[in-house]
Structure formats: C-alpha cells, structure tokens
N, C-alpha and C positions, 0 to 999 in steps of 0.2 A: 717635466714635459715642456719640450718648447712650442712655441705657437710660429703659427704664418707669423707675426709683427717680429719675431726673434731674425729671423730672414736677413732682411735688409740690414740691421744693426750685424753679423755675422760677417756678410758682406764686406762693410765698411771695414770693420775691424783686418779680415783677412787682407783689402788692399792695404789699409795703412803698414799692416806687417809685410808687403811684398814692398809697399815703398821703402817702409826704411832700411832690409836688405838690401835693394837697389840702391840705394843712397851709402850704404858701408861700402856695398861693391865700388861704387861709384869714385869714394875716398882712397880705398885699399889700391885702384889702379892708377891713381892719380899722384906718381911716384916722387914727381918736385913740387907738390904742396899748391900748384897757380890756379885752381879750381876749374882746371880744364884736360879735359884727354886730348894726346897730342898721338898724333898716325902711331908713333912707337909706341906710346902707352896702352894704345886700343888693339894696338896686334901682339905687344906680349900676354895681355891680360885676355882679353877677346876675339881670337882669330873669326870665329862667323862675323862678329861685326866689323873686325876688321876689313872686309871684302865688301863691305856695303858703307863703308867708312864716309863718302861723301852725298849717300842718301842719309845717311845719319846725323851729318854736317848739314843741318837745313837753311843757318846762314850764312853756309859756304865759306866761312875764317877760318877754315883748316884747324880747328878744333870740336870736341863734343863740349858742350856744357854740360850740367846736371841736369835741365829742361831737356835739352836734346835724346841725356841718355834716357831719360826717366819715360819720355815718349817714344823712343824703341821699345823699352822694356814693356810698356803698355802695350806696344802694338804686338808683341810679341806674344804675350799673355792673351789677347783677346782671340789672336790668330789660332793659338793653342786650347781653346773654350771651344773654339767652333767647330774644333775636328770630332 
C-alpha cells in the first residue's frame, strides 16, 4: 500500500525519467555533436518547435541549448497537466 509521503518521491522520480528522455532526445537531434540544436536540426527532428524556434532560442544565438530545450519540454508538460 502506498501512502500520501509515496506522492512526492513518485513525482520526482517520474520528472527525472521525463528529463532524461528529454535529454536522449535532446542528444539524438543534435546531429554534429556541438551540444546545441541549430534551425536544421530542430526542424528535421521537431517541426512544432521548429515554428516557435526563436521563442525557444531565449538568448537569441540562433541555437537551443539543452537548458533551453529542457525548459520548453517543461513548459510543455505543465501546459499538458493543466488541460
């Protein structure tokens, strides 16, 4: 039987497993190794976010980072809780 306290450790566990798929994806698109997604990389592998590519660029150097993707991917997941 699990308890309320089981909750938040459940929680935690499920995000770290949604990070580190995010973080494979993140590798898997990142086709020249530079640890960054470049416009081609995020529209062969990501067309939705290809189209929101420089909201997702939030310091604007014309690349994603893995901070960058890892906080779409968040926001995306939270946006998808809420419906």
């Amino acid at each position: 039987a699990s308890s309320a306290q089981d909750a938040p450790r459940h929680a935690d566990e499920r995000m770290q497993r949604l990070r580190r798929e995010a973080e494979k994806q993140f590798r898997s698109a990142d086709t020249n190794g530079d640890g960054t997604l470049s416009r081609r990389e995020v529209r062969a592998r990501f067309p939705y976010m290809a189209r929101m590519f420089d909201r997702v660029d939030t310091n604007g150097d014309g690349r994603i980072s893995m901070d960058e993707f890892l906080a779409f991917r968040r926001e995306q997941l939270e946006r998808k809780l809420e419906r």
